[in-house]
C-alpha positions as CSV (number, residue, x, y, z in Angstrom):
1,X,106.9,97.2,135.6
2,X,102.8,97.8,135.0
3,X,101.6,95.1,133.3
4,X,99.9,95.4,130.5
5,X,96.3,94.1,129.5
6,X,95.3,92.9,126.2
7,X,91.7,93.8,125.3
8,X,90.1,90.1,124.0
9,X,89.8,90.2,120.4
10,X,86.5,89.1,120.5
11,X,85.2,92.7,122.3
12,X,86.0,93.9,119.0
13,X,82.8,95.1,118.6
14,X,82.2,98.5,117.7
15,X,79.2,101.3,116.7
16,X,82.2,103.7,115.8
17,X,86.1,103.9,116.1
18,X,89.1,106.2,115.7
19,X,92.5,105.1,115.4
20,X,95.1,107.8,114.0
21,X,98.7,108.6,114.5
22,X,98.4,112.2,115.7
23,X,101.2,114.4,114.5
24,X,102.8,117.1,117.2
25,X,104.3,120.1,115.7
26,X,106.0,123.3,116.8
27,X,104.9,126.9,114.9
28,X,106.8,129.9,115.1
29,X,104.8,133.2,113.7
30,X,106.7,135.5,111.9
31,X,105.9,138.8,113.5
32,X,105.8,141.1,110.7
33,X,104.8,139.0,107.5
34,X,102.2,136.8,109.5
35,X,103.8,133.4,107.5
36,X,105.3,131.0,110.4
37,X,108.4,128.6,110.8
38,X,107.1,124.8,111.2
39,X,109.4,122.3,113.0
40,X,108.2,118.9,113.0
41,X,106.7,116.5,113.4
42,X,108.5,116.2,117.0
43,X,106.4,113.7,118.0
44,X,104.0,110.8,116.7
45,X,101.5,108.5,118.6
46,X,98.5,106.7,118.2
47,X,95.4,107.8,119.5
48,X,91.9,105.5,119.5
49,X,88.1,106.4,120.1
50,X,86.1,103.2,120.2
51,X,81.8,103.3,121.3
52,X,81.1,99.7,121.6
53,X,77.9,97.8,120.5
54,X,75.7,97.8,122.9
55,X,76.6,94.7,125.7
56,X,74.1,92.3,127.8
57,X,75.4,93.5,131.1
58,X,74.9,89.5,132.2
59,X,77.0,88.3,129.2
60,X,79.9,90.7,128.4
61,X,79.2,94.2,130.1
62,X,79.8,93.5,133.4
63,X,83.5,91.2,131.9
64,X,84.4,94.4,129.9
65,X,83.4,96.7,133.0
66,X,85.6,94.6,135.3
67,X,88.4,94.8,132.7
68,X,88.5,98.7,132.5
69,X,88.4,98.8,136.4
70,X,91.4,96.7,137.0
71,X,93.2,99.0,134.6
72,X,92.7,101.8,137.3
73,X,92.5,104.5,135.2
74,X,95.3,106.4,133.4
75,X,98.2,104.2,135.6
76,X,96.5,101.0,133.5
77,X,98.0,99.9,129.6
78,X,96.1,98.0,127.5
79,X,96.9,96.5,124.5
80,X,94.6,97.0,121.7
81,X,94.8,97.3,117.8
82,X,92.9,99.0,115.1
83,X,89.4,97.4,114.5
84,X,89.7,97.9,111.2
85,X,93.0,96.9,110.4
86,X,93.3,94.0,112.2
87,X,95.0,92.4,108.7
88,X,96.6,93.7,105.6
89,X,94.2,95.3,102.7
90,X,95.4,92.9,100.4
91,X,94.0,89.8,103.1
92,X,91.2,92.0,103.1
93,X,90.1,92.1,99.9
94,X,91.2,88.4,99.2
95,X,88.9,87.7,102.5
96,X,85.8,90.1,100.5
97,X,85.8,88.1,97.4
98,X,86.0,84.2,99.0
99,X,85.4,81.6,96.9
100,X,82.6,78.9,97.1
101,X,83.5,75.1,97.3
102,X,83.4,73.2,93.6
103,X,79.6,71.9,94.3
104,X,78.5,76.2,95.0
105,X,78.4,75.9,98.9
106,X,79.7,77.7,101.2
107,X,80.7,77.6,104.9
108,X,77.5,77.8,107.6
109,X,78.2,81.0,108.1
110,X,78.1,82.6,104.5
111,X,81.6,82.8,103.8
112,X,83.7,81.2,101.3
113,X,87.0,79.7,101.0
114,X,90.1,81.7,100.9
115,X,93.3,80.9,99.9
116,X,96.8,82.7,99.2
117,X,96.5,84.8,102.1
118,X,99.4,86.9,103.5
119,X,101.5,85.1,106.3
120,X,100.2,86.0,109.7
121,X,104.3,87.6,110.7
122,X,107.3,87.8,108.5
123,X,110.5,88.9,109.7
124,X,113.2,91.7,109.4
125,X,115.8,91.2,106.8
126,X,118.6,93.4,108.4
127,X,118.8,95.0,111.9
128,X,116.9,98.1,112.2
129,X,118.1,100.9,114.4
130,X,116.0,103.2,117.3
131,X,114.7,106.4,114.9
132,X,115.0,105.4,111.1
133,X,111.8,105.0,108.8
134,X,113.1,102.7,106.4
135,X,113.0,98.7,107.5
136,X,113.5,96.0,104.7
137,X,111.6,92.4,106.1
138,X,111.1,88.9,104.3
139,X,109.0,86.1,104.2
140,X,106.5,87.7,101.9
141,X,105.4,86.2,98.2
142,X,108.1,86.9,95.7
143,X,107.6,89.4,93.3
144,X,103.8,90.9,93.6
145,X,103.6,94.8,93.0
146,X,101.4,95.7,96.0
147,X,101.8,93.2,99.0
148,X,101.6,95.4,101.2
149,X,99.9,98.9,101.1
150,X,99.9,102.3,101.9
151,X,97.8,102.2,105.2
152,X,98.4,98.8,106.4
153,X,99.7,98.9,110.1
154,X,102.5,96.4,111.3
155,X,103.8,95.8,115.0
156,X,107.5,94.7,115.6
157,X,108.2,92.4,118.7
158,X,112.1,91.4,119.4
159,X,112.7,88.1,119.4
160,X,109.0,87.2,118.8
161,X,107.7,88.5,122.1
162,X,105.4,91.7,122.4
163,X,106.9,94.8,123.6
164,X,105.6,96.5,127.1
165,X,106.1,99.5,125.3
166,X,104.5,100.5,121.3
167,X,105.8,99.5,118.1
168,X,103.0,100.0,116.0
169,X,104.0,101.3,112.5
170,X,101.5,102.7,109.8
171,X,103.5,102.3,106.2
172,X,102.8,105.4,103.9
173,X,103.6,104.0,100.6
174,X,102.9,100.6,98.7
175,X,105.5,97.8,99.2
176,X,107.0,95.8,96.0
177,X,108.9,92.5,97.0
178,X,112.0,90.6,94.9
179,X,112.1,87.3,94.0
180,X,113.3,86.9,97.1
181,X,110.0,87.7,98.9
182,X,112.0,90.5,100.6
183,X,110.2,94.2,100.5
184,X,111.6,97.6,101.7
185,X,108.7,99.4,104.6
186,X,108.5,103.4,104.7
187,X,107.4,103.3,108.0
188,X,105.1,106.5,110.7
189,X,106.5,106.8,113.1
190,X,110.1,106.3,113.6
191,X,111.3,103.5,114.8
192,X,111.1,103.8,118.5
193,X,113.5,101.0,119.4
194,X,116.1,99.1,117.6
195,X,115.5,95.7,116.3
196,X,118.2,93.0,115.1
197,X,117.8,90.9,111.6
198,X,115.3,88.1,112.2
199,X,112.7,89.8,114.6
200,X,109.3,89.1,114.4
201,X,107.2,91.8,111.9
202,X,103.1,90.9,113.0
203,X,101.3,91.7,110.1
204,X,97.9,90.0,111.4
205,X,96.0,91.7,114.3
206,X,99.0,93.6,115.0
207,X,99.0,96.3,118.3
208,X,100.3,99.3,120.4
209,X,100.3,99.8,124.0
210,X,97.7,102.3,125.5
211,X,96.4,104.1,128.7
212,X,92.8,105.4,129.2
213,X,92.7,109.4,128.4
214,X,91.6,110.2,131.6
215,X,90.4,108.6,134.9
216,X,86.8,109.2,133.5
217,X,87.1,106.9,130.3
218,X,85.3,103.4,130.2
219,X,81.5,104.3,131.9
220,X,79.2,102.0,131.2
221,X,75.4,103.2,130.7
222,X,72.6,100.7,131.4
223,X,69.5,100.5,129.7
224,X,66.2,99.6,131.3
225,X,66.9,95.9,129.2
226,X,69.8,95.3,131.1
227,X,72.2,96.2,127.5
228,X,75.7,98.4,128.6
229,X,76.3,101.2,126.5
230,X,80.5,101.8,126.8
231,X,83.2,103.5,125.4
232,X,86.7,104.8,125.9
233,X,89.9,107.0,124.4
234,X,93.1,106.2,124.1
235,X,96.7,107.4,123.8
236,X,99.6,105.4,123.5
237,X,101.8,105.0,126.3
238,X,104.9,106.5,125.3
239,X,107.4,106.5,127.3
């Protein structure tokens, strides 16, 4: 089996990104009224366009070079996630609006303190099987209207260990949970595998699995200060 690469968190670094689940449909044209047939979506993945900020070749160009060669082009995965939505709107929000300590400092960075932040993974509340778009998970605060939101991504992983192959899930409408802390998921795409009760649910940095566009993705331009200008697209490896 390839194995698969994760790209360090801390390249997260970006001038610009793109990370969408591009919908695959078939269209039949109706020959003599002009309207057409639509079947679909047949297929759902993620796609990803990142341009990096611009990288001392010395201190992390030539690291993040060396990474995209070993990957050897499209035969390479890489695991990556959204730069964006690396945690739930809800954290992010809660994260925007920090609080200072009781005396009116803060950290040395800036930032505040934070508190009643989501759980970095939950878990599935019943077995889930390979193609449905409905998943029902636990662990979450108990009774909040909007714990999770149309938008926020979530990666499954059986048994707590990441999957060589993606299950990265974008839910399309706002979660509700019981008193229980248990909330139902509308889930994009399908489930591509099945899962059994008690499986891990990432809801922090979560990821998908990737190969390079083409053989071409990853150049890295140097400036006459030494600073590596680099980018790269993505589509997820599905199998």
């Amino acid at each position: 089996m390839t194995d698969v690469w994760e790209w360090p968190r801390a390249w997260y670094r970006v001038t610009s990104s793109v990370f969408q689940l591009k919908k695959v449909a078939l269209a039949a044209p109706h020959r003599w009224t002009g309207a057409a047939s639509v079947y679909g979506p047949i297929s759902q993945l993620w796609t990803a366009k990142l341009s990096l900020t611009a990288q001392d070749w010395d201190d992390q160009g030539q690291a993040m070079a060396a990474f995209l060669d070993r990957l050897g082009g499209q035969a390479g995965l890489m695991r990556i996630g959204d730069v964006a939505r690396q945690i739930p709107l809800r954290d992010r929000a809660s994260v925007a609006a920090s609080e200072a300590w009781s005396d009116g400092s803060h950290f040395g960075d800036g930032t505040g303190w934070v508190s009643g932040l989501l759980p970095p993974t939950v878990s599935l509340d019943a077995a889930a099987a390979k193609g449905v778009t409905y998943i029902v998970v636990a662990g979450l605060p108990a009774s909040e209207a909007r714990v999770l939101r149309a938008g926020d991504l979530i990666e499954l992983r059986a048994g707590g260990i990441a999957t060589a192959t993606p299950n990265l899930y974008t839910l399309v409408r706002d979660a509700p949970t019981d008193a229980a802390g248990r909330t139902g998921l509308e889930i994009r795409p399908p489930l591509r595998q099945g899962f059994a009760a008690g499986d891990m649910v990432v809801l922090s940095n979560p990821t998908s699995v990737f190969r390079l566009l083409d053989d071409d993705q990853g150049e890295a331009a140097l400036t006459g200060r030494r600073l590596a200008n680099m980018g790269f697209a993505l589509v997820e490896a599905i199998i």
